[in-house]
C-alpha beads as a LAMMPS data file, in Angstrom:
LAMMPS data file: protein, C-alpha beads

216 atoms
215 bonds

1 atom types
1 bond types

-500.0 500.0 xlo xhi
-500.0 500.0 ylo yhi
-500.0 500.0 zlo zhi

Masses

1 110.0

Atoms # bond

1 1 1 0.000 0.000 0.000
2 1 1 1.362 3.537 -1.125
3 1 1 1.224 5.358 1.832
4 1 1 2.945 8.014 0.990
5 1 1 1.625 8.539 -1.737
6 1 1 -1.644 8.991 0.447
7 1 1 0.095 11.645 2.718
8 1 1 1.795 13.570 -0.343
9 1 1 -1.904 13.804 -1.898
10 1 1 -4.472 14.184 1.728
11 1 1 -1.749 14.991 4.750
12 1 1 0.079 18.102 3.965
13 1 1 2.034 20.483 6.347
14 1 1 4.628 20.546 8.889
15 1 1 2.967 18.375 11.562
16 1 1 2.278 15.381 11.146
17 1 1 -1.100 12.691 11.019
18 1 1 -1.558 10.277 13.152
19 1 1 -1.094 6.666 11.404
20 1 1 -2.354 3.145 12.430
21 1 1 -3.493 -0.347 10.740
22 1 1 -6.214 -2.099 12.149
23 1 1 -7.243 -6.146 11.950
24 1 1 -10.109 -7.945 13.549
25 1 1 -8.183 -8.222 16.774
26 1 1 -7.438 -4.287 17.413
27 1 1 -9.881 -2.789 15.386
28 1 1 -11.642 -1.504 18.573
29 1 1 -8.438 -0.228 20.350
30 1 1 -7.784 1.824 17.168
31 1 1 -11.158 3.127 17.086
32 1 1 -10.345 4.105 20.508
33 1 1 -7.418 5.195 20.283
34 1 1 -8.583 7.892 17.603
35 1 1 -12.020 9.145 19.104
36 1 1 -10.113 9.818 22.875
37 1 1 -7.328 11.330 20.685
38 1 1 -9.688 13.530 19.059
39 1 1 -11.671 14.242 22.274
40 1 1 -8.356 15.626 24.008
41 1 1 -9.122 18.961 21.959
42 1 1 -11.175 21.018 23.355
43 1 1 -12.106 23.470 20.336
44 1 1 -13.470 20.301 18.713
45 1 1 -17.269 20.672 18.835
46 1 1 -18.693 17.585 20.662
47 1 1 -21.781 17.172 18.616
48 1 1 -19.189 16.906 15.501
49 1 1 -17.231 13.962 17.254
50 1 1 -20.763 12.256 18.172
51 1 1 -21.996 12.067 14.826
52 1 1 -18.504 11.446 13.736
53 1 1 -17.337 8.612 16.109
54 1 1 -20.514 5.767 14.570
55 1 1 -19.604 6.658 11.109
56 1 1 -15.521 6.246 11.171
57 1 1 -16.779 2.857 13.228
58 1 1 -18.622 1.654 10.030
59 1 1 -15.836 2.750 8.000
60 1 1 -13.424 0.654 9.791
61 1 1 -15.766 -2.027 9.485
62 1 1 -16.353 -2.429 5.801
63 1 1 -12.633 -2.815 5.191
64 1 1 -12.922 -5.730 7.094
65 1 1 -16.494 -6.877 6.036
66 1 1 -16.296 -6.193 2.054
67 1 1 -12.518 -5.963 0.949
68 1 1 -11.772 -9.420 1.448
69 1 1 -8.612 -8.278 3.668
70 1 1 -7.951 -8.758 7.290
71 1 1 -6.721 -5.248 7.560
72 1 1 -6.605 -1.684 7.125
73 1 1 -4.855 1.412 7.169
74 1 1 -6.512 4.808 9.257
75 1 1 -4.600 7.888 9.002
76 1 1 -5.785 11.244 11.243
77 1 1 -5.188 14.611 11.608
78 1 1 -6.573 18.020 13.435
79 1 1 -5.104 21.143 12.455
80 1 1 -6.335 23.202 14.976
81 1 1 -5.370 26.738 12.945
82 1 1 -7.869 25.508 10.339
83 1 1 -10.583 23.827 12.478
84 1 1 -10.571 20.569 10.489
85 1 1 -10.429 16.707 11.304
86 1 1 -9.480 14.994 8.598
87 1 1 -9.637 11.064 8.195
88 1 1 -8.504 8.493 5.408
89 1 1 -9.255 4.567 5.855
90 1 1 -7.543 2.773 3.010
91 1 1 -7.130 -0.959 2.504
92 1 1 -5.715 -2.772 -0.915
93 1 1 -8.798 -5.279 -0.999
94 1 1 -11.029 -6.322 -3.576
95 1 1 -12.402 -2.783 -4.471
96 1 1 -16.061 -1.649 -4.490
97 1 1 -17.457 -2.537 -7.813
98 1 1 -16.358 -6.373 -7.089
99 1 1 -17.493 -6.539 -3.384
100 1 1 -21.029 -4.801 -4.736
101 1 1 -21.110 -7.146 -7.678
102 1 1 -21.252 -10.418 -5.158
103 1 1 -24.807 -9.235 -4.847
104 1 1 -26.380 -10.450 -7.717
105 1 1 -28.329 -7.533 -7.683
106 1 1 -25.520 -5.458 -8.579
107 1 1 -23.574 -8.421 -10.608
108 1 1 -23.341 -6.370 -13.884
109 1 1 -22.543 -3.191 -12.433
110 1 1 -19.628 -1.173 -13.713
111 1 1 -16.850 0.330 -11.739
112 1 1 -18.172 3.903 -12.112
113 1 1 -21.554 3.098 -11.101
114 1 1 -20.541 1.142 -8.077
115 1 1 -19.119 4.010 -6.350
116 1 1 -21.782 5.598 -6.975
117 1 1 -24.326 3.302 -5.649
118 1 1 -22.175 3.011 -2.349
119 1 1 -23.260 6.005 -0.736
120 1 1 -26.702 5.398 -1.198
121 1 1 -28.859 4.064 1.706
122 1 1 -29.219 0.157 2.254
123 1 1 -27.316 -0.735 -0.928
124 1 1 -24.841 -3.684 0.169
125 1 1 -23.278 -6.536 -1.050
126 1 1 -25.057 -8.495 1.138
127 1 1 -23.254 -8.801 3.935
128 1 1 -23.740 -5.460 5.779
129 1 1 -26.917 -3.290 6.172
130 1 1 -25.500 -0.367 3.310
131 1 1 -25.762 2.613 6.267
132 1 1 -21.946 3.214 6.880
133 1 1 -20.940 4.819 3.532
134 1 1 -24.392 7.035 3.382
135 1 1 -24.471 8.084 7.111
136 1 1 -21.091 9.322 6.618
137 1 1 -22.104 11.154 3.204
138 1 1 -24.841 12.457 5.496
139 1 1 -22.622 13.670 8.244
140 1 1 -20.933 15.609 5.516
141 1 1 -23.796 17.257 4.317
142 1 1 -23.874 19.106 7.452
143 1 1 -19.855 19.213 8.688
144 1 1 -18.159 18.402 5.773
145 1 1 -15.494 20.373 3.937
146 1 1 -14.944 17.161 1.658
147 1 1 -15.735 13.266 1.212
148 1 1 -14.026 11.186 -1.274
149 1 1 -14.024 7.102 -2.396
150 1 1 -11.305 5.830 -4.787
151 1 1 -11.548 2.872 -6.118
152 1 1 -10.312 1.176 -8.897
153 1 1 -10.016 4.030 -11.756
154 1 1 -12.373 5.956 -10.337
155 1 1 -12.985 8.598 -7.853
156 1 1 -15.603 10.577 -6.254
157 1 1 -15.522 13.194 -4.698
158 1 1 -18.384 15.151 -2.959
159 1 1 -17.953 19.102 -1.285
160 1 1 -21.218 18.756 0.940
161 1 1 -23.437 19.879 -1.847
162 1 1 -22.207 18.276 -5.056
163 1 1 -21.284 14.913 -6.247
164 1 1 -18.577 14.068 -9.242
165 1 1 -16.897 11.085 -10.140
166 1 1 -13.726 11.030 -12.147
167 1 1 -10.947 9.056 -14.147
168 1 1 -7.775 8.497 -11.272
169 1 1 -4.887 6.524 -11.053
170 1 1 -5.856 3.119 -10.186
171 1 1 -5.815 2.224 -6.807
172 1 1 -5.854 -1.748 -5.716
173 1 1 -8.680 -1.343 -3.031
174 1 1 -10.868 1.569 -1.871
175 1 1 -9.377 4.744 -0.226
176 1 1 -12.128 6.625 2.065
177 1 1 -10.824 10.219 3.068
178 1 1 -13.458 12.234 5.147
179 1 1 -12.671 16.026 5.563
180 1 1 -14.986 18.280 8.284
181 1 1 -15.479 21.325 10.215
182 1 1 -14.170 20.641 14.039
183 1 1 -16.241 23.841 14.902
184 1 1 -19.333 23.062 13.560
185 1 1 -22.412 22.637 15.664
186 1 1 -24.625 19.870 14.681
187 1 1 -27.723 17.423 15.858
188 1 1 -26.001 14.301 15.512
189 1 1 -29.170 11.573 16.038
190 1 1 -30.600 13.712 13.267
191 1 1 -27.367 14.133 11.150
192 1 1 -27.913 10.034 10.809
193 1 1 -31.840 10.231 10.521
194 1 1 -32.481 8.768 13.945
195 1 1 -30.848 5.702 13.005
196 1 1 -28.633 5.529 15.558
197 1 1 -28.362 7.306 18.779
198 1 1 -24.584 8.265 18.882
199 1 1 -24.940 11.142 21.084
200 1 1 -25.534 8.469 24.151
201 1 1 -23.127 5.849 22.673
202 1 1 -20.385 8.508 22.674
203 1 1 -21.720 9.825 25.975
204 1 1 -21.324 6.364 27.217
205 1 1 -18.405 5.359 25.971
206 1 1 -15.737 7.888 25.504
207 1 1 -17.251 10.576 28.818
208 1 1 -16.574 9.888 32.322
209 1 1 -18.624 11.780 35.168
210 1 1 -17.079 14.720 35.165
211 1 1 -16.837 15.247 31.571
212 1 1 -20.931 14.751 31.065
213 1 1 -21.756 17.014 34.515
214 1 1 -19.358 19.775 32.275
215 1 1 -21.512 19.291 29.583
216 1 1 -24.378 21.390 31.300

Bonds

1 1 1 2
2 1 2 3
3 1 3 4
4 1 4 5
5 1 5 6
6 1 6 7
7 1 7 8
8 1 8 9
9 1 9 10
10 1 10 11
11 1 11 12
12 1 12 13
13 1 13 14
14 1 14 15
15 1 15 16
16 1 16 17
17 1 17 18
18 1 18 19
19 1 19 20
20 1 20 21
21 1 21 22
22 1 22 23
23 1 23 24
24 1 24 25
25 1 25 26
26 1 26 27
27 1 27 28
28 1 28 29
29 1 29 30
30 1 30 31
31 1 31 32
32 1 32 33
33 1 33 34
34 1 34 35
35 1 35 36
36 1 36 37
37 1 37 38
38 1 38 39
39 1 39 40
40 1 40 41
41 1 41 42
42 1 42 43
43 1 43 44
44 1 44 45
45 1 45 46
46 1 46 47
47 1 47 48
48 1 48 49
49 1 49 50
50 1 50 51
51 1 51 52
52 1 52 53
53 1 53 54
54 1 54 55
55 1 55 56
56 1 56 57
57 1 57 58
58 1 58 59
59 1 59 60
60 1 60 61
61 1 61 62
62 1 62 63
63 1 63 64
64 1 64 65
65 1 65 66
66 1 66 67
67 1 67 68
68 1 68 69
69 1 69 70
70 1 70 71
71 1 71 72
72 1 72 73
73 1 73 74
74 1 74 75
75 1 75 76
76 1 76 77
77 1 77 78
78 1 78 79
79 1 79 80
80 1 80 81
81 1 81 82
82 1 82 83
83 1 83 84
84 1 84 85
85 1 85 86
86 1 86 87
87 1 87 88
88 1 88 89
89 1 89 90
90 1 90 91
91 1 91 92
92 1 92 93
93 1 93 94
94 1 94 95
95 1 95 96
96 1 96 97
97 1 97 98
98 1 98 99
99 1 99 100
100 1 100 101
101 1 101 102
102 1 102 103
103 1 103 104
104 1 104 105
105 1 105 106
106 1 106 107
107 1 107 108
108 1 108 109
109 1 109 110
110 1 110 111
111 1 111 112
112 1 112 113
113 1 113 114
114 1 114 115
115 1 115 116
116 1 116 117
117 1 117 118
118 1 118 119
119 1 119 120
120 1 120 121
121 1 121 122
122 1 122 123
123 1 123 124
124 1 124 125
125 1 125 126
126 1 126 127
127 1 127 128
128 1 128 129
129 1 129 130
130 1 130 131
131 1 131 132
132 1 132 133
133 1 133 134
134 1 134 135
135 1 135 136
136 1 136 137
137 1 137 138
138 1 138 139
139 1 139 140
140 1 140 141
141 1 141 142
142 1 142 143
143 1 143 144
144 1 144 145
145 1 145 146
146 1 146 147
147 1 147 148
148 1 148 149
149 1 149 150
150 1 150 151
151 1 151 152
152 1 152 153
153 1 153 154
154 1 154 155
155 1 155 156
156 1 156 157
157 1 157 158
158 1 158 159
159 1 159 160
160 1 160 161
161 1 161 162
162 1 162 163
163 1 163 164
164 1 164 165
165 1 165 166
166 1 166 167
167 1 167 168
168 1 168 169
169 1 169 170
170 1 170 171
171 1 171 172
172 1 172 173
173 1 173 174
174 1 174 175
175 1 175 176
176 1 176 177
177 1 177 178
178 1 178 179
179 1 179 180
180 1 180 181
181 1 181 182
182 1 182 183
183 1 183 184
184 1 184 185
185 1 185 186
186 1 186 187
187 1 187 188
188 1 188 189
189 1 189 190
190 1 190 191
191 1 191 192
192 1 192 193
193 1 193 194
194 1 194 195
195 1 195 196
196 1 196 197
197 1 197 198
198 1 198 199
199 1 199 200
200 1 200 201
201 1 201 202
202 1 202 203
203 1 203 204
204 1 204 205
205 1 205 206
206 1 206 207
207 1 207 208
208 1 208 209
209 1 209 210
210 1 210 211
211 1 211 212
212 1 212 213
213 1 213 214
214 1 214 215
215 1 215 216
């Protein structure tokens, strides 16, 4: 896997992003590990890192569910001077348009199309429920500077408001790179259509005591 190439073309400036690779055994510890590293800063709005924390769960998650690969790569960064989280999962698996087209639905479906289809709701290969991909196009709708899949030959790349997908260097996987506003104040049980209630799960998971009694 090219990572460099990754941090030449999503990680620039002087510091540097924080890098790990995740398998079935840690991929919990590395979700972890970034959510309480994220939390640490206080300018990050908490309703941001709500929302955020299910969807770069479910991101993990695919790699391992649909690549056909027992790992992954997750690289993050906040640059506090611009108020931005960014957040790349990359694996080197079998890509999206094969992993959709082992639902016969989607059997004939070409690579363009596929990524496409991916980040609409409850479209799967079968093996998942198809909410990861569109929750996290949803949280971008309302905190997101920028949301790209490559895969393949393909790319797309949505600002929050508009979709495109274009001709790229091939990649041997699917890259996922997720760029939002740290500062932005959102409903997060709404941002995900009251799917999922990740204000509590956050609440219970990543806030002690003290840190919810702060909270009002």
């Amino acid at each position: 896997m090219n990572i460099d190439g990754l941090l030449d073309k999503y990680f620039t400036g002087s510091s540097l992003p924080n890098i790990e690779v995740f398998d079935n055994k840690n991929i919990f510890n590395v979700y972890t590990d970034v959510v309480n590293m994220l939390k640490r800063y206080p300018d990050i709005e908490l309703s941001v890192l709500q929302a955020l924390s299910y969807c770069f769960y479910e991101v993990l998650d695919n790699v391992l569910t649909h690549s056909g690969k027992t790992n992954g790569t997750v690289i993050t960064k906040y640059s506090a001077d611009k108020s931005t989280i960014q957040i790349l999962v990359a694996d080197d698996g079998m890509g999206i348009r094969s992993s959709l087209a082992e639902n016969s639905v989607y059997q004939n479906i070409s690579e363009k199309d596929a990524i496409i289809k991916c980040i609409e709701d409850k479209v799967t290969d079968g093996k998942g429920m198809g909410f990861g991909l569109y929750s996290t196009l949803c949280l971008v709708k309302n905190a997101g500077i920028r949301f790209e899949i490559h895969s393949g030959s393909h790319i797309l790349i949505f600002d929050g408001k508009n979709k495109d997908v274009l001709i790229a260097n091939h990649w041997q996987g699917t890259v996922v790179y997720i760029e939002l506003h740290a500062d932005k104040e959102i409903n997060p049980n709404k941002v995900l259509e009251d799917r999922a209630d990740a204000e509590n799960d956050f609440n219970e998971r990543f806030l002690d005591i003290e840190d919810i009694e702060n909270l009002w």
